[in-house]
C-alpha positions in Angstrom: 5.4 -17.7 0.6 2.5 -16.1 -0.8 0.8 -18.0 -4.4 0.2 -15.7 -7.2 -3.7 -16.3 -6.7 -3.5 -15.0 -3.5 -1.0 -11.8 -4.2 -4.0 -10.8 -7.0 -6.6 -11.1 -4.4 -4.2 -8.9 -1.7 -3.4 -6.2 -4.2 -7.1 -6.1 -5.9 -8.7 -5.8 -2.6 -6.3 -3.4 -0.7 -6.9 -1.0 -4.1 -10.7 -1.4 -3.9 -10.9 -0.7 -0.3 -8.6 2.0 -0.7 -10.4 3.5 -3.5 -13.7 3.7 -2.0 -12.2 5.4 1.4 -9.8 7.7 -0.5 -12.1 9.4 -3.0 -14.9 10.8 -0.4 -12.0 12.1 1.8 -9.6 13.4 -0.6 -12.7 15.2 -2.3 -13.7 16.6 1.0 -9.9 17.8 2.6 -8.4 19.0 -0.9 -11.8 20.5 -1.7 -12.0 19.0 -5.2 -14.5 17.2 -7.3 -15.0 13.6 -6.2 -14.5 13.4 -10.3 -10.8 14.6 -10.1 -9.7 12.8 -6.9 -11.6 9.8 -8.8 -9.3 9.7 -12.0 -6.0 10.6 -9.9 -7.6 7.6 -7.3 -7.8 5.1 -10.1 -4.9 6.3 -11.9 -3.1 5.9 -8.8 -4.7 3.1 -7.7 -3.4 0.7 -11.3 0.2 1.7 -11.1 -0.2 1.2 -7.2 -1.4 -2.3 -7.9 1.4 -3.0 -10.1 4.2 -1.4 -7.4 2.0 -3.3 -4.9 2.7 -7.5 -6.3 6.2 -6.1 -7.5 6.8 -4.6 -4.2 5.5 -7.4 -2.2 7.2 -10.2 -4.3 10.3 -8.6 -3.5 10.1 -7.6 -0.4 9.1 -11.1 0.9 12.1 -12.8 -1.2 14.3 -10.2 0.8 12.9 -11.5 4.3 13.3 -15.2 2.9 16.7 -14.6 2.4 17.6 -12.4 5.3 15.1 -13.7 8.1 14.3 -17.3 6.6 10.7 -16.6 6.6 8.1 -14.4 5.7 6.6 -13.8 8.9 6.9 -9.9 10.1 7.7 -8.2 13.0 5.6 -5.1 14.1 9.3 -3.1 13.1 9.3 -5.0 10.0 5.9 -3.6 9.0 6.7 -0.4 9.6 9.3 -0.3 7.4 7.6 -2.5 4.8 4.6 0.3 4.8 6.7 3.7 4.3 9.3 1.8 1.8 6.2 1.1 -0.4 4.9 4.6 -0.1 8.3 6.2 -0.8 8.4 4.2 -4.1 5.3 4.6 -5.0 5.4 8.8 -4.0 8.1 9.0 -6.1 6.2 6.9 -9.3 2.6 9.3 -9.3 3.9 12.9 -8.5 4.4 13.7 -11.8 1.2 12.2 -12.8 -1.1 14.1 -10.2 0.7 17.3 -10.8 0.2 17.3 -14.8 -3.6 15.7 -14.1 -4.3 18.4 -11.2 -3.0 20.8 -13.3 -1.0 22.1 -10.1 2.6 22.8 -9.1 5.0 20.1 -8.3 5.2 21.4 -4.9 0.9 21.4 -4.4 1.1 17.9 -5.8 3.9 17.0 -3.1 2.0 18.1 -0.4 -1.3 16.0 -1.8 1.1 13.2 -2.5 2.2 13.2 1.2 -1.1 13.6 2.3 -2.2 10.4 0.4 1.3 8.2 1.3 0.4 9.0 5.2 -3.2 8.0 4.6 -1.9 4.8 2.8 0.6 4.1 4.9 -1.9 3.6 7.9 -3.7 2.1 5.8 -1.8 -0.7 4.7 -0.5 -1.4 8.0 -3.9 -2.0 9.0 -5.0 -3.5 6.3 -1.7 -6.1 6.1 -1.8 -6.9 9.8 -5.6 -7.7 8.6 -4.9 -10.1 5.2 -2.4 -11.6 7.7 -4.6 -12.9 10.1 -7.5 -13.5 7.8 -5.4 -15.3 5.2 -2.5 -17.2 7.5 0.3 -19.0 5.9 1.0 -22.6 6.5 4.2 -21.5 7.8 3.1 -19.5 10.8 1.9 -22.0 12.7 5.2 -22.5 13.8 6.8 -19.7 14.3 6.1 -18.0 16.8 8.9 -15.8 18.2 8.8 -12.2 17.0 5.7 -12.4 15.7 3.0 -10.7 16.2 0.2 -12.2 18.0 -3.5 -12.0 17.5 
């Protein structure tokens, strides 16, 4: 399993990268100030970082328990991805909809907008961590794994 060092360094980086790829193009697609997408980015981005260790902490006790590791199956990431975006969807609406000053239903639609860019995105960028940062473990087990 995953230190606490390296859970700060996963979450602090997948925000940061995020960030810096979200603001431009939520600017440009919502056609609002980089300013506003900026604060609700942020915004987003620390309570995000916070669902992110809780999320992750949990979710890999759950596969320890269920699987007896924490290695992930391509299946398993999917759901790993849009379980963390529901849950975190449901934390910021209200937040982007009283920032925005726009209807629940305009804040949805943003909101779903972001969880599908985030939700590629943290697939790619998990599968990534994975491989650049390996745990002990995985070196032997192989089988259901993904490879390479």
């Amino acid at each position: 399993m995953r230190t606490a060092t390296d859970r700060i360094r996963h979450a602090v980086s997948f925000e940061l990268i995020g960030l810096a790829l979200l603001v431009p193009i939520g600017s440009w697609v919502f056609s609002m100030p980089a300013s506003d997408i900026g604060v609700v980015g942020v915004v987003s981005a620390t309570l995000a970082t916070g669902w992110n260790y809780v999320y992750n902490l949990g979710f890999d006790h759950m596969l320890v328990r269920s699987t007896g590791t924490t290695l992930k199956t391509w299946p398993m990431r999917v759901v790993h991805a849009v379980a963390f975006e529901l849950g975190l969807l449901v934390i910021l609406l209200p937040f982007v909809a009283w920032y925005l000053g726009i209807g629940l239903r305009e804040a949805f639609v943003m909101d779903i907008a972001f969880a599908i860019f985030y939700m590629v995105y943290a697939f790619v960028f998990n599968w990534t961590y994975d491989r650049l940062f390996p745990l002990p473990e995985w070196q032997t087990e192989k089988a259901g794994a993904i490879s390479g």
